[in-house]
N, C-alpha and C positions, 0 to 999 in steps of 0.2 A: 424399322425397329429391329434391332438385334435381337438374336434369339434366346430366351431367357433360358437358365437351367432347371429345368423342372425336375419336382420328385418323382420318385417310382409311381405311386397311386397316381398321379396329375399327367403322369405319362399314361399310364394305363387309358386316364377320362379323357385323354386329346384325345386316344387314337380310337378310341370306343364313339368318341363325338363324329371321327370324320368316316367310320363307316358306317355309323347312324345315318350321316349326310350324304353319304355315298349312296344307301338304300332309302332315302328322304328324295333324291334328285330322281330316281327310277322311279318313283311313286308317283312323283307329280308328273312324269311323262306318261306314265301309265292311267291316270287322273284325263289327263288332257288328251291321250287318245281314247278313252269311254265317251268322254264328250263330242268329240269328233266323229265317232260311233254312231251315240245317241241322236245325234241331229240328219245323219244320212239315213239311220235305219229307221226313226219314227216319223221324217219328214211327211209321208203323206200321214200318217193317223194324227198329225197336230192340225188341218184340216178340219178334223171332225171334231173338234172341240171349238168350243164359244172364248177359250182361255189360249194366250198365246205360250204354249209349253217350251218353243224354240227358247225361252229365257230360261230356262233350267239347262241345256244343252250348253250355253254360252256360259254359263257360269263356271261348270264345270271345268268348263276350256279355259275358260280366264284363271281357273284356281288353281288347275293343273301345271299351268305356264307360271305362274305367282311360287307355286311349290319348287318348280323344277331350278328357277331363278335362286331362292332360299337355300334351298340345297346346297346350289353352286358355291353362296358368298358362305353357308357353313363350311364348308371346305377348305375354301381360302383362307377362313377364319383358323380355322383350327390346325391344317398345316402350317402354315406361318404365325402361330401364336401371337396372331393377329387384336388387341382385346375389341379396341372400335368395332371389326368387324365382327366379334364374335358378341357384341352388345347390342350390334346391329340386327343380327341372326334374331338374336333374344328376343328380340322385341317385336320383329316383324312377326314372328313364331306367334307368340302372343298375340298379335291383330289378329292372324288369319285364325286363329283358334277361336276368338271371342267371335268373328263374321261368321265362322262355319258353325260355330252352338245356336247365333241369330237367327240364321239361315233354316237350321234343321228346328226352331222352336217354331218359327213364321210359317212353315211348311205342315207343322205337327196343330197350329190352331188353326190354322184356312185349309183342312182338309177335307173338310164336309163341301166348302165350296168349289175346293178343286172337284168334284167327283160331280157337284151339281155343272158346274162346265161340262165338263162330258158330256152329262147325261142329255142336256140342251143342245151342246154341239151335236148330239148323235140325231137327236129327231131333228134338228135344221139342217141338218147335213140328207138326210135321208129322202127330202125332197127335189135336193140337188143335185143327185144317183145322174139323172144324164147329162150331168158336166163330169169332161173327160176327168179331171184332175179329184172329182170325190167320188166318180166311178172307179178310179184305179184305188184308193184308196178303202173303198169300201170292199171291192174285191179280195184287198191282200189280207183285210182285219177277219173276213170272212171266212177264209181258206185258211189261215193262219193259226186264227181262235177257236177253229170250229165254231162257229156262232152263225144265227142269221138274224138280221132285224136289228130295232134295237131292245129293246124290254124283248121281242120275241119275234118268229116269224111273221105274226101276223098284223106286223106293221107295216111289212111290206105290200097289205090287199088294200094302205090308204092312201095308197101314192100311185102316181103314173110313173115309176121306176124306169120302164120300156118304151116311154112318150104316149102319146094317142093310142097305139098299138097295143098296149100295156093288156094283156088277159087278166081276165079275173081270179084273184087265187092264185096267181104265180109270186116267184120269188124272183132274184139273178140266181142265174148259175153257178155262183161261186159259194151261194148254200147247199148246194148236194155236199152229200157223203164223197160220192161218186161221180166226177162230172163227166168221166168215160160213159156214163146210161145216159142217154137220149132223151131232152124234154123232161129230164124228173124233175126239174123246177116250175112247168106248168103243169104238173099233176099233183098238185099237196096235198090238196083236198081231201082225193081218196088214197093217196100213197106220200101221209107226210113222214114217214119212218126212213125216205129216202132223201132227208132233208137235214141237217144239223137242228134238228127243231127241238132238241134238249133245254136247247140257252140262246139271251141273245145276246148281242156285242158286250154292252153296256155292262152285265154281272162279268163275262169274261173279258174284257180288259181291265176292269176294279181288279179279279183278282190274279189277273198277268201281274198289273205293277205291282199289286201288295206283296207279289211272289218276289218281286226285282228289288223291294224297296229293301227287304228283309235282308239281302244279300247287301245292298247298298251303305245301311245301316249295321252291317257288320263291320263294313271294311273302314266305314266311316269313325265308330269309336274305338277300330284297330288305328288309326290314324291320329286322332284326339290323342289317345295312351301316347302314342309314338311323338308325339309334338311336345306333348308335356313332358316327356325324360329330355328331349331335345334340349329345352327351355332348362330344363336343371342343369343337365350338364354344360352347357353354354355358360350360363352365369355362373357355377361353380368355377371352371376354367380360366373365366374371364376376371372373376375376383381374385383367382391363384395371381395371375400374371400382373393384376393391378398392384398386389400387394407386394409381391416381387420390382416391380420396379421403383414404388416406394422404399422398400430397402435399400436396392441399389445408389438412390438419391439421397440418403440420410450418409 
């Protein structure tokens, strides 16, 4: 398609389109490597839920690379006064926008049961302390969250955590404050102050993520806003140049 002569203002909205899309393209690589992130840094704590969390991690990979794609054919769109392409932009813009509102609604009503996942995963999980893979697991959330147990410490005196050997009134070592002091996880009893015995997992990983989601859900309705100016200026664009080559043919 020949290049149509566009006005001042229509000139202005291509080139306003294609470094929309130019910062549309680094979002969704930036998208897709949080997901990438998210599944190497949470893999052992998706473990310890009864919910399989790695589909949130995928998603975001899949949306990221879905964005970065979009980007691209905005671009091509919009430098070449391209309309197909940039009707095509429009419209995908519009899917992904309407999945991502599904997405974030699905999310905001199954959230009482996401949390009861955990809460299940955490005490099924907690009997399984001497399998190596939700021992490591429980270690990192442990040292990590400050936290011991799950509701608390003293979840850990109904389990054999330690196998047969298991002392009474111990914890793992990865609830001390301190794991440099000696044994301060079989002494709680009378010295539980040397213990993370404030909280246990279960209150601080609820409010790890609500701390994460917060930030998530910023960048998310920074992104929403950003899709919908997309979606204007694309069809604006795309109408200039439809109605341009209509003249041209009359």
């Amino acid at each position: 398609m020949a290049a149509m002569k566009l006005g001042a203002c229509m000139q202005c909205v291509k080139f306003l389109l294609f470094g929309f899309n130019a910062l549309f393209w680094l979002m969704g690589l930036s998208v897709l490597a949080v997901g990438i992130w998210a599944r190497i840094q949470f893999s052992d704590y998706m473990k310890l839920s009864s919910h399989d969390y790695a589909t949130a991690a995928y998603i975001l990979i899949g949306i990221g690379f879905l964005i970065a794609i979009i980007g691209f054919i905005g671009c091509c769109g919009a430098l070449k006064e391209h309309t197909c392409l940039l009707k095509t932009f429009g419209v995908i813009l519009g899917l992904l926008f309407l999945v991502e509102l599904g997405t974030a609604i699905t999310g905001y009503i199954f959230r009482s049961e996401i949390k009861t996942g955990l809460s299940d995963g955490l005490d099924t999980a907690l009997k399984d302390y001497p399998e190596q893979g939700f021992k490591d697991a429980w270690n990192d959330m442990q040292k990590n969250l400050k936290c011991c147990g799950s509701r608390n410490y003293t979840d850990w005196f109904m389990v054999a955590w330690a196998g047969p050997n298991t002392k009474n009134g111990s914890v793992p070592e990865s609830c001390c404050k301190d794991t440099k002091v000696k044994s301060c996880n079989l002494e709680v009893l009378s010295h539980p102050e040397t213990i993370n015995s404030e909280q246990g997992c279960y209150g601080a990983a609820v409010k790890y993520f609500e701390d994460k989601l917060v930030i998530i859900g910023g960048v998310a309705l920074g992104l929403a806003v950003f899709q919908l100016i997309g979606i204007a200026f694309s069809c604006c664009l795309a109408s200039t140049l439809h109605n341009n080559l209509k003249y041209e043919l009359v």
